[in-house]
C-alpha positions in Angstrom: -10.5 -2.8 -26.6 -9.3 -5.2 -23.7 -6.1 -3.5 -22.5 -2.6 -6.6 -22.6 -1.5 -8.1 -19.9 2.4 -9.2 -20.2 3.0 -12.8 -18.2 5.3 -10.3 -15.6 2.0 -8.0 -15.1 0.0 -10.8 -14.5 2.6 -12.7 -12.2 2.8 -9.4 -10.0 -0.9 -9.0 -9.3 -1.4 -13.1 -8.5 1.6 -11.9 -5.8 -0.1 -9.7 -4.3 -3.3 -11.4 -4.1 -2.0 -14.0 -2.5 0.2 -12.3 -0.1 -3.0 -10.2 0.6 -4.8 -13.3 1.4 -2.4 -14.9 3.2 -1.3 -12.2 5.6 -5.0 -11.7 6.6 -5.8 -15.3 6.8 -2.3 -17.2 8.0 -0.1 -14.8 9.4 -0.7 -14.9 13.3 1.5 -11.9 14.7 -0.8 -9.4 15.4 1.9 -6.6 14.4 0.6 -7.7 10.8 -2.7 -7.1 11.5 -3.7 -3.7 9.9 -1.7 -3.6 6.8 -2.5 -3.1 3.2 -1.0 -4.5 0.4 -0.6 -1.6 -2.4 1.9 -3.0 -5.3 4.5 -5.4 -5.5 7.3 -4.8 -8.0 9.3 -8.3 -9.6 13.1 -8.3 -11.4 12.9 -9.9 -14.3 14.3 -12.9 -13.0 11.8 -13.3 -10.8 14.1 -13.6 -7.8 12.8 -11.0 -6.0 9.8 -9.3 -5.0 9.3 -5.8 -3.7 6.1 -5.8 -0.8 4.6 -2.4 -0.8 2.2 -2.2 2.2 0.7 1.0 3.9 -0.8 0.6 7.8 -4.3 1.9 9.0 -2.6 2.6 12.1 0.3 4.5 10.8 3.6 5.4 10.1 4.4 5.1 13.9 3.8 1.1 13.8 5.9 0.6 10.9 9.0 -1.2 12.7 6.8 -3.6 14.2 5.1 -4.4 11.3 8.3 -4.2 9.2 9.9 -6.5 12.2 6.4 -9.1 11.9 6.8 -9.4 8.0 10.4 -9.8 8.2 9.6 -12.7 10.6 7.0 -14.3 8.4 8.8 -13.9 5.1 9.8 -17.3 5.3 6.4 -18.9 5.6 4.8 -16.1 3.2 7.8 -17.2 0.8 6.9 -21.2 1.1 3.1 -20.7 0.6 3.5 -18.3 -2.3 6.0 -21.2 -4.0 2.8 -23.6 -3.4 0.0 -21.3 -4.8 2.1 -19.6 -8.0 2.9 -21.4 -10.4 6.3 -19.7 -12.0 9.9 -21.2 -12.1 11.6 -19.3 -9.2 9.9 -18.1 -5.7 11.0 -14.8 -5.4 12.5 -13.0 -2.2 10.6 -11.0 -0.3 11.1 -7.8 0.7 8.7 -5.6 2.0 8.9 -1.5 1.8 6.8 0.7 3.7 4.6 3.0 0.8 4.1 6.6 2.3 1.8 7.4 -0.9 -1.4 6.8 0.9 -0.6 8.8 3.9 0.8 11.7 1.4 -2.3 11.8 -0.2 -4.3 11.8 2.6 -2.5 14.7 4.1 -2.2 17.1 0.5 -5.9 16.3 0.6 -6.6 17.7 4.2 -4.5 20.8 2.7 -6.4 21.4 -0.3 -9.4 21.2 2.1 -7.9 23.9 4.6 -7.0 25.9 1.1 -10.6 25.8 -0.1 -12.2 26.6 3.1 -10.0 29.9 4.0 -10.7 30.8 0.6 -14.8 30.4 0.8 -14.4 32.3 3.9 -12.4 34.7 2.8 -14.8 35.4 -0.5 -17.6 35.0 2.5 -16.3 38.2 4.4 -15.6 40.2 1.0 -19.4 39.5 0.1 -20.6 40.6 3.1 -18.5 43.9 2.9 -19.2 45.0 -0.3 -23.3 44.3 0.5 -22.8 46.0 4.4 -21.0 49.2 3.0 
């Protein structure tokens, strides 16, 4: 059964197409480059918007980039009022999402985990067949 979109759900992902499409296709500052869009979050009254964005090139760029969005908000702001259709144009404001890069590193742990316990089982093999 098709799961139910409410008008808010469906608001917040047209947001963050757009905003996807217009940071890679308008927005000139190349501090902007290399970000992703990951969720936007709306208040009810649709006056403001929460950006989540993560960076390919890392946490260390984030000032920048956070600098580079604040700078573009404005046009960002104007061309989502254009392309939405919805009563008010909400405020952007863009928060830096650590989940991809915590993900990313508990993965490489559980890797690390699962390859000092194969060894591990790997030496007690070869001890019980040597002795």
């Amino acid at each position: 059964m098709p799961k139910e979109y409410s008008r808010s759900q469906r608001v917040v992902e047209q947001i963050r197409r757009e905003l996807a499409e217009l940071i890679r296709l308008e927005v000139k500052d190349p501090r902007v480059g290399f970000i992703t869009l990951t969720d936007v979050e709306i208040t009810p009254d649709y006056a403001h918007a929460k950006v989540f964005f993560t960076s390919m090139t890392g946490e260390a760029d984030v000032p920048e980039i956070m600098q580079g969005l604040r700078r573009a908000s404005g046009f960002l702001r104007r061309e989502l009022g254009r392309r939405v259709r919805i009563h008010t144009t909400p405020e952007l404001h863009f928060v830096y999402d650590r989940s991809v890069e915590e993900g990313s590193r508990l993965s490489k742990l559980i890797d690390d985990v699962v390859r000092e316990d194969e060894a591990r089982h790997h030496d007690d093999d070869d001890e019980k067949s040597g002795s």
